[in-house]
Backbone as ProteinMPNN parsed JSONL, in Angstrom:
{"seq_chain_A": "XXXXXXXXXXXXXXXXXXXXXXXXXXXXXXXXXXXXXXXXXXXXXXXXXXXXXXXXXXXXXXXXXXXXXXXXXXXXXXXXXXXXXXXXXXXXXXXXXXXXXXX", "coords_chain_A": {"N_chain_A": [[0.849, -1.175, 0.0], [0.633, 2.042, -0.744], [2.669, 4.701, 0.706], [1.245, 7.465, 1.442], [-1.406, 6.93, 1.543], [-4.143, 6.148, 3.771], [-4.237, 3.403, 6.18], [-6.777, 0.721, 6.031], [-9.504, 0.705, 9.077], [-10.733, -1.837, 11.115], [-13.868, -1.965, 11.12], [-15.799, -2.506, 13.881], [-13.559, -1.283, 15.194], [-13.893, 1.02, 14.839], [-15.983, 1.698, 15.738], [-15.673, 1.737, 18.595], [-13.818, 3.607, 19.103], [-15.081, 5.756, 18.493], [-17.142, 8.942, 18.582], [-20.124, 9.494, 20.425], [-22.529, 11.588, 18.117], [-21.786, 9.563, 16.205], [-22.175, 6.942, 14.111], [-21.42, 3.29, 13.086], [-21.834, 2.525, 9.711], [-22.216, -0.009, 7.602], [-19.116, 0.55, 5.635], [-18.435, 2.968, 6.289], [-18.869, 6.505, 7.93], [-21.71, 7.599, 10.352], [-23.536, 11.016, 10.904], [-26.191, 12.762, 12.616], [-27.114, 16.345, 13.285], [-28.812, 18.993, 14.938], [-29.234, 21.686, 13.407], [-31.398, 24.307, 14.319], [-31.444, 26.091, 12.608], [-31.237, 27.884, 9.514], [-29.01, 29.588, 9.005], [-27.228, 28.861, 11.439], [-26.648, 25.992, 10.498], [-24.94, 26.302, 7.637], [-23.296, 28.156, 8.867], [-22.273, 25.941, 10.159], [-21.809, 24.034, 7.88], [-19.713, 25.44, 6.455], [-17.39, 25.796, 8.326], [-16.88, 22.811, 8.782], [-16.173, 22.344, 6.259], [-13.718, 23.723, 6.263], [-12.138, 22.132, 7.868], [-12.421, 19.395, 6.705], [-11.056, 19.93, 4.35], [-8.475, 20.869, 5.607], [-7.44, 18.641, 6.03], [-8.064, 17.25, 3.8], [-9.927, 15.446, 3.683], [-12.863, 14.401, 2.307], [-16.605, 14.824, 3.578], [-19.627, 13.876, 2.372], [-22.781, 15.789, 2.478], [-25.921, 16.694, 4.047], [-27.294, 19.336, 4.267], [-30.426, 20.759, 5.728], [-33.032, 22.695, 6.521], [-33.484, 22.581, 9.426], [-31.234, 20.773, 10.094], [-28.383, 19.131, 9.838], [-26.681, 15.816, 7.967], [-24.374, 13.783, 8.088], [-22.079, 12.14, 6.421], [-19.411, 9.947, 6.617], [-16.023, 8.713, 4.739], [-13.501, 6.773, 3.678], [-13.064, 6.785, 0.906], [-10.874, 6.224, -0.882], [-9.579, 3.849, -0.262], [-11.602, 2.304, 0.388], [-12.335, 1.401, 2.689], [-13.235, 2.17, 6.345], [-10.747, 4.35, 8.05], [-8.224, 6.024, 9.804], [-8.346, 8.86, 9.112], [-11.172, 9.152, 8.967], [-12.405, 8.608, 11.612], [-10.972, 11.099, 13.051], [-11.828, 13.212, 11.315], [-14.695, 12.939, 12.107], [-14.028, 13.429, 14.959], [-13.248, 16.482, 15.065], [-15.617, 17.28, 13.267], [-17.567, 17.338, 15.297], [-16.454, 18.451, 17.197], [-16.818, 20.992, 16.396], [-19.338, 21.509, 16.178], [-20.076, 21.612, 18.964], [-18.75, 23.892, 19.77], [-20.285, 26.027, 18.335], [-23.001, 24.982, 19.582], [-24.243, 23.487, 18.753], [-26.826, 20.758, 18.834], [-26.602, 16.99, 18.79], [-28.566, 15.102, 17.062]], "CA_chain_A": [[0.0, 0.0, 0.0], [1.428, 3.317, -1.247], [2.614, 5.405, 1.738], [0.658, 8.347, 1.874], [-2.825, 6.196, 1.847], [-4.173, 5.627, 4.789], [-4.541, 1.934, 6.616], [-7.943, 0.057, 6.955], [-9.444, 0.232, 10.26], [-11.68, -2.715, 11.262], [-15.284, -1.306, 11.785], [-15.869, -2.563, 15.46], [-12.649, -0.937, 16.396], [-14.348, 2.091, 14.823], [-17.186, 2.124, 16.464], [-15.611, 1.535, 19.705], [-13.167, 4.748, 18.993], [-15.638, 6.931, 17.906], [-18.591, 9.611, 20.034], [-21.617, 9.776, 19.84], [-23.861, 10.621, 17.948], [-21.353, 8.854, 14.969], [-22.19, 5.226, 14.221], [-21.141, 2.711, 11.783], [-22.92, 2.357, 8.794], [-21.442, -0.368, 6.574], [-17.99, 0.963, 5.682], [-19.192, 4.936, 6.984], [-19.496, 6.885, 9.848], [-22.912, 8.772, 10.056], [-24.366, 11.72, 12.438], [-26.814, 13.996, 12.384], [-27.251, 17.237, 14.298], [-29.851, 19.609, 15.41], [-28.806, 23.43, 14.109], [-32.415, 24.681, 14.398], [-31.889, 27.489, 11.921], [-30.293, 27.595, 8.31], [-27.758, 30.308, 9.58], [-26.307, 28.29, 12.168], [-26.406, 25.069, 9.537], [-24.256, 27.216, 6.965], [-21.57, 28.305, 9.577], [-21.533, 24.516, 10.802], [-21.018, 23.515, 6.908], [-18.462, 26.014, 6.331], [-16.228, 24.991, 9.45], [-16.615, 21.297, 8.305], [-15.56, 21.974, 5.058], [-12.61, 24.062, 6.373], [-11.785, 21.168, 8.498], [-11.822, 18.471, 5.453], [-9.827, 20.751, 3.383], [-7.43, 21.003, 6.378], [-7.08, 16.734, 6.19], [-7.903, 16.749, 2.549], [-10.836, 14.17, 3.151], [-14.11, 15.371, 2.659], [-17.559, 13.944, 3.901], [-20.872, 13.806, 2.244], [-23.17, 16.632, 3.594], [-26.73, 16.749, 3.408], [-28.015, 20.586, 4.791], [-31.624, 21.197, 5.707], [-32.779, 23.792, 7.482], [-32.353, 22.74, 10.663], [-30.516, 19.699, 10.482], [-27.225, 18.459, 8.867], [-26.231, 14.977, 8.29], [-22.722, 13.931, 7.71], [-21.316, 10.766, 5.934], [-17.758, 10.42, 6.18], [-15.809, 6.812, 4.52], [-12.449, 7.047, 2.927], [-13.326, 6.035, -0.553], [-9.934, 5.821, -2.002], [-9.271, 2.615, 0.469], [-12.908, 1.477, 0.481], [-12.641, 1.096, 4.101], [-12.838, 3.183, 7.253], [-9.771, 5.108, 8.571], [-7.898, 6.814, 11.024], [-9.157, 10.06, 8.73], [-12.611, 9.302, 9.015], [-12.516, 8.769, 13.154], [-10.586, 12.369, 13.048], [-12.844, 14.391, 10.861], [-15.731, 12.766, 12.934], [-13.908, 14.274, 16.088], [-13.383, 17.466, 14.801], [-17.086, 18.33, 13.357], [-18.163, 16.7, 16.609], [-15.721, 19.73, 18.348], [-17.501, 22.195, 15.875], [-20.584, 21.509, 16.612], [-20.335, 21.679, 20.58], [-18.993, 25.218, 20.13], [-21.953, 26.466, 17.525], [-24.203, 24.817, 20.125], [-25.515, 22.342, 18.458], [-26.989, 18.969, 19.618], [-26.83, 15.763, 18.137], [-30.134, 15.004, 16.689]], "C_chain_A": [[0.893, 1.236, 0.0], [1.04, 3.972, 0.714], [1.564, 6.568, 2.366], [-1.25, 7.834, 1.748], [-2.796, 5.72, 3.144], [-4.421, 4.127, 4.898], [-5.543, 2.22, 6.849], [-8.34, 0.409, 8.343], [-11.044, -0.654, 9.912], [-13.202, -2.247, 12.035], [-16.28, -1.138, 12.973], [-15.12, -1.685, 16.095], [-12.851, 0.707, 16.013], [-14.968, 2.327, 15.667], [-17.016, 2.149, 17.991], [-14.583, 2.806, 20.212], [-14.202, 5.79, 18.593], [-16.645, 7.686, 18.802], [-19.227, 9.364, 19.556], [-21.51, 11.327, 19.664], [-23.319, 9.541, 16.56], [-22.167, 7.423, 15.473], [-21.702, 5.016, 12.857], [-21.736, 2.265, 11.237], [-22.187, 1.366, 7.948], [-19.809, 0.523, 6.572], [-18.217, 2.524, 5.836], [-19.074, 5.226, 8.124], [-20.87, 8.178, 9.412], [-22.855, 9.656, 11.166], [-24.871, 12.52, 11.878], [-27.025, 14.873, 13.633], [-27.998, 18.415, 13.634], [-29.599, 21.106, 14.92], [-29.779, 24.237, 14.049], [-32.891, 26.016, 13.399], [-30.979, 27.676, 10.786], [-28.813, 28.372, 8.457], [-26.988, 29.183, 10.022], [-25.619, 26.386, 11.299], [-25.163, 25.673, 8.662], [-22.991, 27.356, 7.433], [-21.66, 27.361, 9.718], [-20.782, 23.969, 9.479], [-19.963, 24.093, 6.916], [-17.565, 25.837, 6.881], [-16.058, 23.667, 9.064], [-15.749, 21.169, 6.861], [-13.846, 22.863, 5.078], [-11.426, 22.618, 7.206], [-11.571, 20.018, 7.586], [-11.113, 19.361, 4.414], [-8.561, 20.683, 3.881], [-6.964, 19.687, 6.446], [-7.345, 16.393, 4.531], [-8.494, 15.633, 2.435], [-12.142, 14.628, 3.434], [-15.667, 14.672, 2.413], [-18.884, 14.495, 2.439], [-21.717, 14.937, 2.996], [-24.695, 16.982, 3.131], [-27.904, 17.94, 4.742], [-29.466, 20.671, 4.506], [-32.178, 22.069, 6.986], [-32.831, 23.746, 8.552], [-31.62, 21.338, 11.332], [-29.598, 19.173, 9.575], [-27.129, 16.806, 9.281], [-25.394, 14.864, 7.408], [-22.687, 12.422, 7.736], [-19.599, 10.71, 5.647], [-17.294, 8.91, 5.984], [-14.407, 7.269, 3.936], [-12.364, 6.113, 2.03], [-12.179, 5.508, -1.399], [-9.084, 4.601, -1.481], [-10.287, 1.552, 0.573], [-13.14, 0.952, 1.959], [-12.7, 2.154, 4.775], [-11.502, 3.127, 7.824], [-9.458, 6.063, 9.123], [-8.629, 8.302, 10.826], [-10.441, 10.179, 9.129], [-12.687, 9.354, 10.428], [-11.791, 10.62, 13.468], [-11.328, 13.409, 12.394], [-14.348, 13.99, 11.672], [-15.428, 13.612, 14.255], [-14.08, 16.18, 16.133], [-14.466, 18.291, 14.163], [-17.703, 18.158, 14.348], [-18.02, 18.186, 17.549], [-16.815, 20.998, 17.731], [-18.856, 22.148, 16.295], [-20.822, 21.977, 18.122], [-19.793, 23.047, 20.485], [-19.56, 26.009, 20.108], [-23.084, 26.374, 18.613], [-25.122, 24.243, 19.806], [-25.419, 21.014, 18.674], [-27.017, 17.966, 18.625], [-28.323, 15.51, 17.27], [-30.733, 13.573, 17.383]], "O_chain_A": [[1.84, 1.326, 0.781], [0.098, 3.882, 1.502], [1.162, 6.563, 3.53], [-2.148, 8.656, 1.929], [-1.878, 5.09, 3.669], [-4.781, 3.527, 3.886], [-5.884, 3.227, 7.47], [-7.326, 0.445, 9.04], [-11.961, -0.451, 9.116], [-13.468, -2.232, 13.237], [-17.138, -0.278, 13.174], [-15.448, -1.197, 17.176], [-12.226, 1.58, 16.614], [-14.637, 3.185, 16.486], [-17.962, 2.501, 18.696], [-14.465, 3.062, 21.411], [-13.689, 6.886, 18.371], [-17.02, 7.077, 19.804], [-19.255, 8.996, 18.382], [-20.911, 12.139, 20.368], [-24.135, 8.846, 15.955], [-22.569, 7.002, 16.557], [-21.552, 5.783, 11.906], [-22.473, 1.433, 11.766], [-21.271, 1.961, 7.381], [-19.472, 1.096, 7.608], [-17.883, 3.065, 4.782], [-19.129, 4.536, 9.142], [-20.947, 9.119, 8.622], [-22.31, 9.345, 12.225], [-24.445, 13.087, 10.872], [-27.108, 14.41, 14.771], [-27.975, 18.793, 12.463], [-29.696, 21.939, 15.82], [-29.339, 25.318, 13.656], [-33.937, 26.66, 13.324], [-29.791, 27.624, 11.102], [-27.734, 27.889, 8.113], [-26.218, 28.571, 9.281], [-24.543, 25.825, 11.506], [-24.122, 25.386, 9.252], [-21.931, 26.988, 6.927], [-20.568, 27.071, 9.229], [-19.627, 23.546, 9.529], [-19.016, 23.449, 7.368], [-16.568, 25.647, 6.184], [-14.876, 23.328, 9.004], [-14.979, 20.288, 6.479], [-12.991, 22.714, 4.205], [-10.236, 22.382, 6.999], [-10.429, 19.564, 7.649], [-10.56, 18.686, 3.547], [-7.583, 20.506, 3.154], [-5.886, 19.593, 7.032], [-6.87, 15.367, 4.044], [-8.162, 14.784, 1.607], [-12.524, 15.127, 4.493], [-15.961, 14.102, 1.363], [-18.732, 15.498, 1.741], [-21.406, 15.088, 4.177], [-24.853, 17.488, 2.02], [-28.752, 17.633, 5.579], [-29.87, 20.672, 3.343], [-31.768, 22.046, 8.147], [-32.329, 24.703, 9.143], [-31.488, 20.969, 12.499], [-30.023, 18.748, 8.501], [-27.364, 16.396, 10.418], [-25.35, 15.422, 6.312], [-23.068, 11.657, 8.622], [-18.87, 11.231, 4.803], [-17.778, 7.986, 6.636], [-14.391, 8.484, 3.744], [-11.847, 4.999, 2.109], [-12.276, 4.683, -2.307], [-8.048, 4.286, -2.067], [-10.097, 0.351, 0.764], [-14.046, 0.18, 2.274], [-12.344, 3.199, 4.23], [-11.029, 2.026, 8.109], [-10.18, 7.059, 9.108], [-9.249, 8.902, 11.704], [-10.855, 11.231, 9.617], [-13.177, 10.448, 10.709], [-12.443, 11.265, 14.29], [-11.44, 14.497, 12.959], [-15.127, 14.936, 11.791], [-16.283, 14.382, 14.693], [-14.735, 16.898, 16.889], [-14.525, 19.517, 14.264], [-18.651, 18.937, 14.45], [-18.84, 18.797, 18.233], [-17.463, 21.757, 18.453], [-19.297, 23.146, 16.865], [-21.778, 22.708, 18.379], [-20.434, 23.731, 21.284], [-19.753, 26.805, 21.027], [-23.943, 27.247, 18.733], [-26.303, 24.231, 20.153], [-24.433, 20.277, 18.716], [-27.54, 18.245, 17.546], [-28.924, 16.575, 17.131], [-31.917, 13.266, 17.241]]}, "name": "protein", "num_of_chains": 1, "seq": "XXXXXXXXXXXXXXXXXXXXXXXXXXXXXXXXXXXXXXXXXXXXXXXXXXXXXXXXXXXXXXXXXXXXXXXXXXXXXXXXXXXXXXXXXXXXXXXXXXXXXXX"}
């Protein structure tokens, strides 16, 4: 496996590394959260997508007005990886500063 690809991780040992509200979906991590108002949706995308830009792996994102849900998988391995448990932490962080809840 070429160096700069990430390693596999085994999808239990995801789910057993990861917060809530993620879970494992097949080879995925899902969550949805609560931002009660398209504003606060908007800034949450925008931070998420500064945050996969900043790792260069970037989720799935499906904005409505007051609830995002987020699919994150690292497609170019076909498995989950260390990336995907790390961009899960970090919209996880964004979210709890915004003030928004899990759904």
């Amino acid at each position: 496996m070429a160096a700069n690809r990430p390693e596999p991780m085994d999808p239990e040992e995801v789910a057993r590394v990861i917060a809530v509200p993620w879970r494992v979906v097949d080879n995925t991590v899902h969550a949805e959260f609560l931002t009660r108002t398209m504003v606060v949706g908007g800034q949450m995308v925008a931070r998420a997508i500064d945050a996969a830009e900043a790792l260069n792996h970037h989720p799935d994102i499906d904005l409505r007005y007051a609830t995002i849900h987020f699919v994150i998988s690292t497609h170019s391995v076909g498995a989950l990886t260390a990336l995907d448990v790390e961009l899960a932490a970090q919209i996880s962080a964004i979210a709890t500063e915004l003030g928004v809840d899990p759904a």
